[in-house]
C-alpha positions as CSV (number, residue, x, y, z in Angstrom):
1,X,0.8,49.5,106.1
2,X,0.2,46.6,103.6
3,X,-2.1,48.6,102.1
4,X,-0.3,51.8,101.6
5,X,2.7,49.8,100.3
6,X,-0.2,47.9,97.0
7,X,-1.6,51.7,96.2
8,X,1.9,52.9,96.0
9,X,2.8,50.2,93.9
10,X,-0.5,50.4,92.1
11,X,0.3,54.4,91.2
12,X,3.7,53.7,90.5
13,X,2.4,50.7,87.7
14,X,-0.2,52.9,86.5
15,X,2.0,55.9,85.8
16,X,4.6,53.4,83.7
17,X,1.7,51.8,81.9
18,X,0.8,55.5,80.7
19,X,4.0,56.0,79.5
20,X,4.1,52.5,77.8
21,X,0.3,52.8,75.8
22,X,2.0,56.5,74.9
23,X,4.5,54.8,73.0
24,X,2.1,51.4,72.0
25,X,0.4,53.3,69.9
26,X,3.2,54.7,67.3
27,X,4.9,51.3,67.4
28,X,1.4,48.9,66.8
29,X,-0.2,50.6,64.0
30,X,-1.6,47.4,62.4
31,X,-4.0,45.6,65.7
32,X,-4.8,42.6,62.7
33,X,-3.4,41.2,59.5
34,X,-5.1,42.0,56.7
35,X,-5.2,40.6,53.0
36,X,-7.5,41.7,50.3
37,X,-7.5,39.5,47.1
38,X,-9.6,38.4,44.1
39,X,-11.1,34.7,43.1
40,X,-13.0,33.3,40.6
41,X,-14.3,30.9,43.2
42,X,-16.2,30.8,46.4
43,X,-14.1,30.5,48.8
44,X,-16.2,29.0,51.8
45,X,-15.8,25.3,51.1
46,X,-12.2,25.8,51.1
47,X,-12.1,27.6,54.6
48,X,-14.2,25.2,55.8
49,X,-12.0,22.3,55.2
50,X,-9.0,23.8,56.3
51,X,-10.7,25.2,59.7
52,X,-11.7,21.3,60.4
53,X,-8.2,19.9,60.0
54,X,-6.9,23.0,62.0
55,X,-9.2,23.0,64.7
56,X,-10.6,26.2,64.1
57,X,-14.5,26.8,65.7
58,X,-16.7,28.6,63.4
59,X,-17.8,31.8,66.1
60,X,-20.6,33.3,63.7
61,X,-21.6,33.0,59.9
62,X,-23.8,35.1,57.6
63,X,-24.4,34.9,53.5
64,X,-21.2,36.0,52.6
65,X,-18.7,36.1,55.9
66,X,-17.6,33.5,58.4
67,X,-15.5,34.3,61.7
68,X,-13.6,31.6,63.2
69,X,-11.7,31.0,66.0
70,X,-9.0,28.7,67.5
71,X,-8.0,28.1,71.0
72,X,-9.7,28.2,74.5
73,X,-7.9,31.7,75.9
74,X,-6.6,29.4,78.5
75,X,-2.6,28.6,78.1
76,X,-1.6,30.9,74.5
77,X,-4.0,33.3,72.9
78,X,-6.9,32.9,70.9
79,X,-6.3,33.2,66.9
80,X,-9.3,34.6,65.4
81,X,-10.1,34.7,61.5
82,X,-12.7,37.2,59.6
83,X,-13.3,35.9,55.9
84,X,-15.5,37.6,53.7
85,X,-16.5,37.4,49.9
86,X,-18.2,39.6,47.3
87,X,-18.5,38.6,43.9
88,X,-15.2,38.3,43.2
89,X,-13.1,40.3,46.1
90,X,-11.9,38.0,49.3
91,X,-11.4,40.3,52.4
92,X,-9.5,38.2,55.0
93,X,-8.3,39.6,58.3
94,X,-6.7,37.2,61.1
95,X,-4.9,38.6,64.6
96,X,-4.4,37.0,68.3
97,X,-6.7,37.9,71.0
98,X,-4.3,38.5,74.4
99,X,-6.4,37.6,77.6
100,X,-6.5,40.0,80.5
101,X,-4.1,37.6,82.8
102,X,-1.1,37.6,80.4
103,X,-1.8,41.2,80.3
104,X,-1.6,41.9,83.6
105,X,1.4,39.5,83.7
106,X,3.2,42.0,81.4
107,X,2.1,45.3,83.0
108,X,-0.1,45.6,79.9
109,X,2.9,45.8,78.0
110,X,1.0,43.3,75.6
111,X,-2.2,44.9,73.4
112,X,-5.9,43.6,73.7
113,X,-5.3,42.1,69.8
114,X,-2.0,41.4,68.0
115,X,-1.8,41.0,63.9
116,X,0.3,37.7,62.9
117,X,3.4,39.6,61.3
118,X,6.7,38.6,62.2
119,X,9.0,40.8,64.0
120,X,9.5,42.5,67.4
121,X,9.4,40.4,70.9
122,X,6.0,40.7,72.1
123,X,3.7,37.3,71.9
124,X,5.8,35.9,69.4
125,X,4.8,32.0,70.3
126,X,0.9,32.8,69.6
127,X,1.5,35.0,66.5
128,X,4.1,31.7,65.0
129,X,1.4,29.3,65.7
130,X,-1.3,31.5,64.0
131,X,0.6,32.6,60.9
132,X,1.5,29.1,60.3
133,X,-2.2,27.7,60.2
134,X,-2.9,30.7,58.5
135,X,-0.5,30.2,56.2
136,X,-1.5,27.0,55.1
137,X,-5.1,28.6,54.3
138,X,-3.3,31.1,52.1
139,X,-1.5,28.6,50.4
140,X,-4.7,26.6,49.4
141,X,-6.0,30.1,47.9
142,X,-3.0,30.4,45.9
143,X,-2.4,33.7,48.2
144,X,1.4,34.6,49.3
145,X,2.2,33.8,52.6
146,X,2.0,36.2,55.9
147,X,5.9,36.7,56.3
């Protein structure tokens, strides 16, 4: 009987979260933040030092990118960072990575990866924290903030 009950239930959550990704998908266009820019500089020495007084872990690292991340996926999500540079062009893309438990703790209401703009209700705690290291990275690059 128990069991009937959980696949009913199960079909009933599955049918809503159809219905729900549907609609995800025109509302979440953007799944990262992204900012392209130029400087006359390189740009790694910079990132460095902020990702050391942010607590940011460099994740991987070749010539002319660096991926970082910040947080263990255990009580808020992940914020991850992509920075590259050629010659003179800085490509910089940062989002939150939502783990599978607060997903399923939403009914998967919440997306695999979030970007760090403001507005709407969903992981809005995570995305503040990001934006505001992130923001202080921007400001050392003379970049406008993420608003």
């Amino acid at each position: 009987m128990l069991v009937r009950f959980l696949v009913i239930v199960m079909a009933f959550v599955l049918q809503i979260n159809n219905f729900v990704f549907a609609q995800s998908y025109i509302i979440e266009d953007h799944k990262a933040t992204v900012r392209d820019f130029s400087l006359s500089y390189n740009v790694f020495p910079v990132v460095e030092e902020w990702a050391s007084q942010n607590k940011y872990n460099l994740i991987e690292a070749t010539d002319n990118s660096r991926t970082y991340k910040r947080g263990k996926n255990v009580l808020t999500a992940p914020s991850i960072l992509i920075i590259s540079q050629n010659n003179d062009i800085v490509h910089l893309e940062s989002y939150i990575k939502i783990h599978f438990l607060a997903r399923l703790n939403s009914l998967f209401l919440l997306p695999g990866q979030m970007s760090l703009n403001s507005g709407g209700f969903r992981a809005v705690v995570p995305r503040k924290l990001a934006r505001g290291n992130v923001n202080q990275l921007l400001l050392k690059l003379e970049q406008e903030p993420i608003k």
